[in-house]
LUMZA-585660 format. One line per 2 residues: their letters; for each residue x, y, z of C-alpha. Coordinates in Angstrom, 3 decimals. Example, Ala and Ser with C-alpha at 12.3 -4.5 7.8 and 13.67 -1.06 7.14 Angstrom:
2
AS) 12.300 -4.500 7.800 | 13.670 -1.060 7.140
This chain:
443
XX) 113.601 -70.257 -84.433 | 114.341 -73.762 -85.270
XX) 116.706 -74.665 -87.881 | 115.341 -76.030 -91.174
XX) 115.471 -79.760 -91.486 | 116.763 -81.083 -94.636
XX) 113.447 -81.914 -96.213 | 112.582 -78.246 -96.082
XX) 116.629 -77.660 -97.463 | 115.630 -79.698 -100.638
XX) 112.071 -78.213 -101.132 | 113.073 -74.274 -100.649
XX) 115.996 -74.823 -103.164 | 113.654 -76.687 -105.558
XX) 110.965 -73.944 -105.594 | 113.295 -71.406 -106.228
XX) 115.367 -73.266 -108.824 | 111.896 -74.380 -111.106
XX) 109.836 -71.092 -110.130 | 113.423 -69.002 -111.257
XX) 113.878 -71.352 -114.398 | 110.310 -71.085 -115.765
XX) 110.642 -67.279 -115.252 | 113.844 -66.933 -116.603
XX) 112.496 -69.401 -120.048 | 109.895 -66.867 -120.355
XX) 112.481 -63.606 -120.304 | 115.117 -65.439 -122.701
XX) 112.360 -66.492 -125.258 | 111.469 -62.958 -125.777
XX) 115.373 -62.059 -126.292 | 115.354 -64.689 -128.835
XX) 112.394 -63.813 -130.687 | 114.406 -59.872 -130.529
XX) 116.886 -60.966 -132.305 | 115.032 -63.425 -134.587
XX) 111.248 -62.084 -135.490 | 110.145 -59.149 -133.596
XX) 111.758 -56.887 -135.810 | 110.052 -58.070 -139.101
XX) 106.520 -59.064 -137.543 | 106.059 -55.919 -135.106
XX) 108.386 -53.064 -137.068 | 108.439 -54.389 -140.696
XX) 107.723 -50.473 -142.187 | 111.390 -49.571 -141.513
XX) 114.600 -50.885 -142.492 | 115.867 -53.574 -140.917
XX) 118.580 -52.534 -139.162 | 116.234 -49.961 -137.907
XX) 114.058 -52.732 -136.564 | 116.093 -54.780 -135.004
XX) 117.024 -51.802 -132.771 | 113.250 -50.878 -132.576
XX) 113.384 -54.356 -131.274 | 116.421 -54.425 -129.154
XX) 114.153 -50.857 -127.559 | 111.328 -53.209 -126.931
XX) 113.343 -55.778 -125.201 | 114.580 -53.125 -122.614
XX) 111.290 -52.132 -121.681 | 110.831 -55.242 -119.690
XX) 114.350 -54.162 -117.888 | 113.003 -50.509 -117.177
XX) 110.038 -52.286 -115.652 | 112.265 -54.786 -113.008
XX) 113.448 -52.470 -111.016 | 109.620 -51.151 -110.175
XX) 108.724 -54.875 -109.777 | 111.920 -55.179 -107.150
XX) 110.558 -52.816 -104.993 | 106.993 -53.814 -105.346
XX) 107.845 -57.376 -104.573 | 110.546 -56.535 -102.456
XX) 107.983 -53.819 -100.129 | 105.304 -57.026 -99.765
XX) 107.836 -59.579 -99.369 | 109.344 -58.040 -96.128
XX) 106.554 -56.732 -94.979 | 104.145 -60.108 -95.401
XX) 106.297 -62.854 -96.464 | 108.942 -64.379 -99.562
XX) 106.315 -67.403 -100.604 | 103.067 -65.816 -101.344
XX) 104.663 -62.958 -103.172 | 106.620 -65.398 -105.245
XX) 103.865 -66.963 -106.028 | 102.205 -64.068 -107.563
XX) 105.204 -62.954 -109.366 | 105.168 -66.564 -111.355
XX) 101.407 -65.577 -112.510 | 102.199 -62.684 -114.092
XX) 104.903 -63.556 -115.849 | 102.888 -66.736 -117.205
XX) 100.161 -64.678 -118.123 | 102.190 -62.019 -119.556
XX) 104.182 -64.417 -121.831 | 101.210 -66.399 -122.826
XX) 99.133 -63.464 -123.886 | 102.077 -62.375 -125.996
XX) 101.726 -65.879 -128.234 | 98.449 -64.260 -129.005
XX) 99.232 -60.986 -130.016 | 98.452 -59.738 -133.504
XX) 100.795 -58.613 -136.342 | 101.463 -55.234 -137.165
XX) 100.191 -56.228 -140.724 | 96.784 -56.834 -138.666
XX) 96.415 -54.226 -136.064 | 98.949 -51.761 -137.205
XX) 100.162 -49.667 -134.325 | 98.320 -51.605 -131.589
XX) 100.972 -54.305 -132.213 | 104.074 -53.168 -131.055
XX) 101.642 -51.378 -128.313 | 100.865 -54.146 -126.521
XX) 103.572 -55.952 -126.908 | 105.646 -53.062 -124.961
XX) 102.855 -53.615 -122.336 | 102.763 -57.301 -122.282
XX) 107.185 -56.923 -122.115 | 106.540 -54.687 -119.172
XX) 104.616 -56.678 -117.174 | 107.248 -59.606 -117.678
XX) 110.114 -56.918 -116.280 | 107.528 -56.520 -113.224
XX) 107.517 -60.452 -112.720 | 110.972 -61.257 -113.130
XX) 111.593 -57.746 -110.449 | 110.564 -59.474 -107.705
XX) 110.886 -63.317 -108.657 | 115.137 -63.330 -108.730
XX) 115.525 -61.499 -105.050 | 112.704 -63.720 -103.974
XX) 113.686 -66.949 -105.151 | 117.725 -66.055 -103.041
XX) 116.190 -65.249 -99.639 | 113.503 -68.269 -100.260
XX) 116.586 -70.391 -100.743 | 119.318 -69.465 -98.669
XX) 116.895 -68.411 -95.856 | 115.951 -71.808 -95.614
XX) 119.043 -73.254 -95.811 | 121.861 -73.997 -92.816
XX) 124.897 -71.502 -92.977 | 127.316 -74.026 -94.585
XX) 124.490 -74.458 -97.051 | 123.732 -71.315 -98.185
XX) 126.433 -70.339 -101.073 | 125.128 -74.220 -102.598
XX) 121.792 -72.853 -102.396 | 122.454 -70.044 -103.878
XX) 124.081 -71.424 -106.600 | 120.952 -73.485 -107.160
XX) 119.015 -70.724 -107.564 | 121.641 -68.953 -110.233
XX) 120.629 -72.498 -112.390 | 117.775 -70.875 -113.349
XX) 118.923 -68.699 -115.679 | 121.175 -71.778 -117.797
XX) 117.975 -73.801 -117.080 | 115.952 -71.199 -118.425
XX) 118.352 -70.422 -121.248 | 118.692 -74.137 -122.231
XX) 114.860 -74.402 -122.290 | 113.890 -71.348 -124.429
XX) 117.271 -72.232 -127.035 | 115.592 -75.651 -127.216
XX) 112.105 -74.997 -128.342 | 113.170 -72.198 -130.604
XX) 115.386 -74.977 -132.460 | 112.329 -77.109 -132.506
XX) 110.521 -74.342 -133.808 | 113.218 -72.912 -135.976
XX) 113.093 -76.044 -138.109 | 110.268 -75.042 -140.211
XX) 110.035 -73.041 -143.153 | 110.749 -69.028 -142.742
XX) 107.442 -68.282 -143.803 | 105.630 -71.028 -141.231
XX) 107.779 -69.707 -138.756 | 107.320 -66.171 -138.538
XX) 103.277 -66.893 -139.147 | 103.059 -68.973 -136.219
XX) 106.247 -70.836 -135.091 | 107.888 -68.080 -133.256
XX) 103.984 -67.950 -131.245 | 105.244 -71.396 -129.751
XX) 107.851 -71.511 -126.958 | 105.421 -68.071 -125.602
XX) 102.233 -70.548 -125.328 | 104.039 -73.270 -123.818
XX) 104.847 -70.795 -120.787 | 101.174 -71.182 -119.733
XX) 101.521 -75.454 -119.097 | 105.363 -74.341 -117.496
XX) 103.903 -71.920 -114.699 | 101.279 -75.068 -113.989
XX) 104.170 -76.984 -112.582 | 105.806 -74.505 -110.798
XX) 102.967 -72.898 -108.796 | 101.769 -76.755 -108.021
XX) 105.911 -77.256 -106.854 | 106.400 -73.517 -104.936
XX) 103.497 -73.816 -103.059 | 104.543 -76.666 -101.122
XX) 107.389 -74.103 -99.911 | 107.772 -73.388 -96.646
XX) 107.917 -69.599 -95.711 | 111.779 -68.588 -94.285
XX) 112.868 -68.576 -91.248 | 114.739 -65.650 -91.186
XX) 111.586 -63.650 -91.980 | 109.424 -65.249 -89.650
XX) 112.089 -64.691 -86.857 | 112.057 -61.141 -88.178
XX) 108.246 -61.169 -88.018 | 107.671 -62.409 -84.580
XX) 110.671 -59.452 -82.989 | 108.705 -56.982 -84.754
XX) 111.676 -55.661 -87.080 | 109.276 -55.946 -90.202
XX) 109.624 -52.185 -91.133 | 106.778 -49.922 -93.416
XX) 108.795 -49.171 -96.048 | 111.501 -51.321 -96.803
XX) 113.123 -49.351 -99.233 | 113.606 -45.820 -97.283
XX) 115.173 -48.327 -94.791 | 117.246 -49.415 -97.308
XX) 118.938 -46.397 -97.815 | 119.046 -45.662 -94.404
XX) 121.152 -48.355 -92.932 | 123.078 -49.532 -96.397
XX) 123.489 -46.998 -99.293 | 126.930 -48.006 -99.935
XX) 126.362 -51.424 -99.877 | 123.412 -51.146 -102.338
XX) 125.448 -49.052 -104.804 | 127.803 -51.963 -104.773
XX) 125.462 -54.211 -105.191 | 124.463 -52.740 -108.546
XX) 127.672 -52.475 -109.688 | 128.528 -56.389 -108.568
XX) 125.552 -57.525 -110.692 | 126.332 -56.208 -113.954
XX) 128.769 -58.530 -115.753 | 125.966 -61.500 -114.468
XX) 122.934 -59.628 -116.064 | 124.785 -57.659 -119.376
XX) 126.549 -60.976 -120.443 | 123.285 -63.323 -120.998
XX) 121.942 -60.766 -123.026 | 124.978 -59.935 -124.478
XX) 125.182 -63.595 -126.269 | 121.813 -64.438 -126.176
XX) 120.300 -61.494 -128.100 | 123.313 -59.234 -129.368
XX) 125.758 -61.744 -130.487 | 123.070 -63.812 -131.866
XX) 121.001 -61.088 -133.856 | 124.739 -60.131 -134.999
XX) 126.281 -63.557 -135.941 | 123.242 -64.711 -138.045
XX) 122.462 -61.496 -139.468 | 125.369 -59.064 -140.947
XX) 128.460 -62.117 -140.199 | 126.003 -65.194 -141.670
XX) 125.796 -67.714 -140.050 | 123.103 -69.911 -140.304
XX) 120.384 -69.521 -137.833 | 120.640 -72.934 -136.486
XX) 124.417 -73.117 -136.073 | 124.123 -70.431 -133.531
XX) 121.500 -71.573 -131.719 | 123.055 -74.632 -130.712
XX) 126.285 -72.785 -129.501 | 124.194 -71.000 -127.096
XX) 122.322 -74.108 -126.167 | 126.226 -76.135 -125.458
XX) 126.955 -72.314 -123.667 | 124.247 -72.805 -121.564
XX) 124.604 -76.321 -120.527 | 128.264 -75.974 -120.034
XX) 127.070 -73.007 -117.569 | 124.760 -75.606 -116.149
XX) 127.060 -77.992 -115.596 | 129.792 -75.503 -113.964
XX) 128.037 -73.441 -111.779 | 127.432 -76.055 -108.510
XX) 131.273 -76.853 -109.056 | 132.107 -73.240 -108.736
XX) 130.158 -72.790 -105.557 | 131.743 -75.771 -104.390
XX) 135.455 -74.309 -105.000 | 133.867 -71.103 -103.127
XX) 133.080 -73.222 -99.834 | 136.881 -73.939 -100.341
XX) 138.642 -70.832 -101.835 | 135.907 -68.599 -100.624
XX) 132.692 -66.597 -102.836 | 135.409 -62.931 -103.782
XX) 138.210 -65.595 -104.455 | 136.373 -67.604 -107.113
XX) 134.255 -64.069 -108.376 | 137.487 -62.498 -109.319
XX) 139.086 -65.054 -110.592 | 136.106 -65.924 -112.843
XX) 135.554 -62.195 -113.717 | 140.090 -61.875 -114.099
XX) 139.810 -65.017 -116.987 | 136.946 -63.652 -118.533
XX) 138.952 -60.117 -119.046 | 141.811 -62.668 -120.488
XX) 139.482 -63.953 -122.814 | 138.274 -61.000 -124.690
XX) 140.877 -60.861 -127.123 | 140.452 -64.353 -128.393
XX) 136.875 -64.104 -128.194 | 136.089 -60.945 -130.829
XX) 138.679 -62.773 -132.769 | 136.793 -65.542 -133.344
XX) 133.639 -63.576 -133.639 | 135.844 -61.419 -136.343
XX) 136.598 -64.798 -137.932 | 132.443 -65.709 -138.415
XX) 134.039 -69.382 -137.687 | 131.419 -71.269 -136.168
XX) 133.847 -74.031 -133.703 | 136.099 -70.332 -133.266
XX) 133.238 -68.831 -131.789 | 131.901 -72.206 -129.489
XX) 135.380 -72.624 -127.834 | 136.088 -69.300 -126.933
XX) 132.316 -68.258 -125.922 | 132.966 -71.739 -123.922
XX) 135.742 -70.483 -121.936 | 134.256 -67.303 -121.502
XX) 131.209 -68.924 -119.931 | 133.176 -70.710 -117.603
XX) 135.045 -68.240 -116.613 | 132.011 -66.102 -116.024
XX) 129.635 -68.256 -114.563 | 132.305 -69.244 -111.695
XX) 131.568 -65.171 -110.821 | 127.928 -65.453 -111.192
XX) 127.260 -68.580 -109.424 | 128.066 -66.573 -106.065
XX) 126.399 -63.700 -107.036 | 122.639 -64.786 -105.274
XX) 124.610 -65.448 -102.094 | 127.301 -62.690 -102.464
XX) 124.088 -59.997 -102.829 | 122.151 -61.629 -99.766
XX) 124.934 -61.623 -97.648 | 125.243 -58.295 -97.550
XX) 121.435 -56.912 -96.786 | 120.348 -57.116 -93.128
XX) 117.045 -59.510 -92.959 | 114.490 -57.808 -92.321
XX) 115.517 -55.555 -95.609 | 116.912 -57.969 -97.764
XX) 114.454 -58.623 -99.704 | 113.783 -55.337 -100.872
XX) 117.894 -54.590 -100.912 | 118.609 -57.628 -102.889
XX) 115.955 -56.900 -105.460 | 116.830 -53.502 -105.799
XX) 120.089 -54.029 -106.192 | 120.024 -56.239 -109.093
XX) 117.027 -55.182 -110.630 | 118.177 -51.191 -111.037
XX) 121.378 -53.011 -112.205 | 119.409 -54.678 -114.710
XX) 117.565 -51.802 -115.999 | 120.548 -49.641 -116.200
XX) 123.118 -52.006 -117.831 | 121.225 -55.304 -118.759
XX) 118.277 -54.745 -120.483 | 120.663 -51.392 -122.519
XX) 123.392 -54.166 -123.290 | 121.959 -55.354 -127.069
XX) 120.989 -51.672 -127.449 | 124.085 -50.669 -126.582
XX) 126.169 -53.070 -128.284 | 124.624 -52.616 -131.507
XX) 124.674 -49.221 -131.683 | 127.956 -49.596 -130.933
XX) 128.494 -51.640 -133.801 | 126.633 -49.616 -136.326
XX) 128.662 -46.366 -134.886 | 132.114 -47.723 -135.262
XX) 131.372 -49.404 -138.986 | 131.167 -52.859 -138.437
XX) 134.369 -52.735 -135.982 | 133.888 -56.179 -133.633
XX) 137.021 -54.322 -131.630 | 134.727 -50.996 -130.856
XX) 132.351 -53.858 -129.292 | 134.961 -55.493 -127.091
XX) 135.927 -52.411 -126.117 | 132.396 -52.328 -124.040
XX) 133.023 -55.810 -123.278 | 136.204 -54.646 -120.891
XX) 134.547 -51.623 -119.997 | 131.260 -54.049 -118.103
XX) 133.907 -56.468 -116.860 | 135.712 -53.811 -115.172
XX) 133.076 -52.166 -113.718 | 131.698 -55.485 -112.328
XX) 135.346 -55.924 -110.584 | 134.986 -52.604 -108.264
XX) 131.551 -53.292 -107.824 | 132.374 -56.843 -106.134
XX) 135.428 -55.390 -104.050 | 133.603 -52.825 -102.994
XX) 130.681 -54.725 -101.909 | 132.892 -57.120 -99.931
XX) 134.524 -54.682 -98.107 | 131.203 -52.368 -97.753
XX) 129.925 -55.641 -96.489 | 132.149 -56.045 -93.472
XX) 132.591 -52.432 -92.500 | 128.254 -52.496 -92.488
XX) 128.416 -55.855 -90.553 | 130.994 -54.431 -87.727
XX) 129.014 -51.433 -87.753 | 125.723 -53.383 -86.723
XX) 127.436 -55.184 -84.267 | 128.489 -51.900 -82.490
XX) 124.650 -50.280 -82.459 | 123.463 -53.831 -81.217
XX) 126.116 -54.002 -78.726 | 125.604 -49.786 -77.617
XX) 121.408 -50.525 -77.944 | 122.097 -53.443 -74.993
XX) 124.590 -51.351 -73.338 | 121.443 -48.611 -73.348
XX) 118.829 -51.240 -72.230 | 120.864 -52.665 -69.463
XX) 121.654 -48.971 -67.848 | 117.498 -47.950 -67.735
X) 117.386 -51.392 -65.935
């Protein structure tokens, strides 16, 4: 199979980086409009602490829905290809988001309102299931082996990108009056996905398919059911895999939904205020995250993952101080730090994951991985954390104390993995080398 040139380097990691972006705008802007309107537009018959975590419910839906969309995704992508599927996933979540900038009010439809919106929310979980694992193998596949953790990394810029987008036009938005605003403003960023998933499809479909799965392909190891496989040949390492993802999926929701509804709601802060913090957050995460997977080609993926994941533990003290504090420049330097420190971990989590699956079920193992991951501790995270909250009477330290608990869970799960990941790899080497050994005494 001939190796990519560097034209089809550049236009692999593009597609993936746009296509992930414009997927990952479309999740965030839903997390924003969680913590910001959804309560009071779709639940405004109970209290509202009440609907915020009707709300916070809703949000997860789309999470309980990745996981299906993973293996979905995942089962056609190894069976029939990474680009067309990808390209299918970026419909439905543009049609899913779009569709939700035209949903009526509860005061309108009653019931039917927060009815289809938990559809429409579900069908983005089933987009955004198979886009992420996608988007990896679509990138690294096509990249050389010294490329692949940059690529990678590229592909992790999606969710800043994304992040930076959504915090953006809800500012724009967020300008007018409360009453213009949850009318129509909020209706905004959701309609502007439609135009987004224009210039993504018209980018990704200049993609060329991967290598690695067309090698696959033509040696006939494209399996029936990728998933059965799966747990065949890697349990352990996709058990790991979940566990390495969660810091990377609980923390963007974490800030960008919790620690927003909480910081402009019960500490008061104004609405604005916080919205650019998350919008510096994100672009400092922008800006950090190729660095970091440079220092990996040097210091190596676990090295910089721990370390990232070891500061970010540090940091938890300071940080629920300044929440504690409701001090605005508090909050933006520590939550600054913390990003760093975080992102270094998750901008070697695409390749970390992708590493570790054998091709021809990578896809599928990948996906899985992250997207149970996502439905188990992501999507639960705001949930979580504000029940939390509410439980221990306000206490920010109850809070943290689930803070250390995800960060610590996210540490086994990335030693584990690595070491899973070379114990599989010898092990594969040894049935290769016995299957020749076989072959060559028939002969």
């Amino acid at each position: 199979m001939p190796t990519p040139t560097a034209a089809q380097q550049r236009r692999s990691i593009t597609g993936a980086f746009v296509g992930t972006a414009i997927e990952w705008y479309d999740f965030y802007i839903f997390g924003t409009a969680a913590a910001l309107v959804f309560g009071r537009v779709f639940y405004p018959d109970i209290s509202p602490a009440a609907g915020l975590m009707a709300s916070f419910a809703t949000f997860w839906v789309g999470f309980l829905a990745r996981p299906i969309g993973g293996l979905i995704f995942g089962h056609f992508g190894d069976k029939f290809g990474r680009k067309n599927t990808l390209v299918v996933s970026l419909l439905l979540m543009g049609t899913a988001t779009t569709l939700i900038g035209f949903l009526p009010t509860y005061a309108q439809v009653g019931l039917l309102a927060p009815v289809l919106l938990i559809v429409l929310r579900a069908c983005q979980g089933l987009a955004v299931g198979g886009e992420w694992g996608g988007a990896v193998l679509l990138a690294t596949e096509n990249s050389n082996e010294k490329k692949k953790g940059f690529a990678g990394a590229w592909v992790q810029q999606g969710s800043p990108a994304g992040s930076i987008l959504a915090t953006l036009v809800f500012l724009a938005v967020g300008t007018l009056p409360d009453e213009a605003f949850l009318a129509w403003g909020w209706r905004i960023p959701f309609l502007l996905s439609a135009l987004l998933v224009l210039v993504g499809l018209i980018i990704r479909l200049k993609v060329e398919e991967s290598p690695d799965f067309l090698k696959a392909q033509a040696q006939q190891k494209v399996v029936k059911v990728p998933i059965v496989e799966v747990f065949r040949v890697a349990p352990t390492l996709l058990i790991f895999g979940i566990l390495a993802s969660v810091f990377g999926i609980a923390m963007a929701y974490f800030t960008n939904t919790f620690l927003l509804a909480w910081t402009t709601g019960e500490l008061g802060i104004e609405r604005r205020l916080m919205l650019n913090v998350l919008l510096a957050t994100a672009i400092l995460q922008f800006i950090w995250q190729p660095l970091a997977a440079l220092l990996a080609e040097r210091l190596g993926a676990v090295r910089v993952m721990l370390g990232g994941l070891a500061l970010t533990l540090l940091m938890t003290v300071p940080f629920f101080m300044a929440i504690q504090s409701a001090n605005v420049w508090f909050i933006a330097i520590t939550l600054g730090v913390t990003t760093v420190a975080g992102s270094s971990y998750y901008a070697m989590l695409a390749t970390f994951l992708s590493s570790a699956f054998p091709a021809h079920v990578r896809y599928t193992g990948v996906s899985a991985a992250y997207q149970i991951c996502a439905t188990i501790f992501g999507g639960s995270t705001p949930l979580l954390a504000q029940w939390v909250l509410v439980s221990s009477g306000g206490s920010p330290w109850a809070v943290a104390a689930l803070f250390v608990v995800i960060i610590s869970v996210t540490v086994a799960g990335v030693i584990g993995l690595s070491r899973s990941k070379r114990k599989n790899a010898h092990r594969l080497v040894d049935a290769t080398e016995q299957h020749a050994s076989n072959a060559a005494s028939v002969k």
